[in-house]
Phi, psi and omega in degrees: 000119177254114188265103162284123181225163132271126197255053163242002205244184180275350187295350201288278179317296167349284187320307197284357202241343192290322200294315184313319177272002166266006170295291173291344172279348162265013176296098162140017180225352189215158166243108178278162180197127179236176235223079154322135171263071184267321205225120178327296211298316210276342161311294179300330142335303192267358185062065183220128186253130189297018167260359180273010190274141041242119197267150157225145167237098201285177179203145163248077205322320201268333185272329193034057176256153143254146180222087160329108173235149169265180169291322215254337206288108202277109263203122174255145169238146168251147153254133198297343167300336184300000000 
């Protein structure tokens, strides 16, 4: 999972703190990683645009798929204490 986040914007911090905690309830089985969106190229690579941030791209490594999520994406977390 690649977390598009800008870290000029207020979304940052958030983002980085949701991810951390989808790091750890997927640890050893998934990889989270995350992306300042500073650099165009690497937006457009990934097909994300930067008025949709704070972006996710699940990616399927073995398949070489992207599957896009926004900000706007309606989006459940669970937690494992629940």
């Amino acid at each position: 999972m690649l977390v598009f986040t800008d870290p000029e914007s207020d979304h940052h911090t958030p983002s980085l703190e949701t991810a951390n905690k989808i790091a750890k309830q997927f640890r050893g089985t998934s990889q989270v990683i995350s992306i300042e969106a500073t650099d165009d190229s690497i937006l457009t690579h990934f097909k994300v645009d930067k008025g949709s941030l704070p972006s996710v791209v699940v990616m399927d490594v073995d398949l070489m798929e992207r599957y896009p999520f926004s900000a706007q994406s309606e989006v459940v977390f669970y937690d494992e204490e629940e």
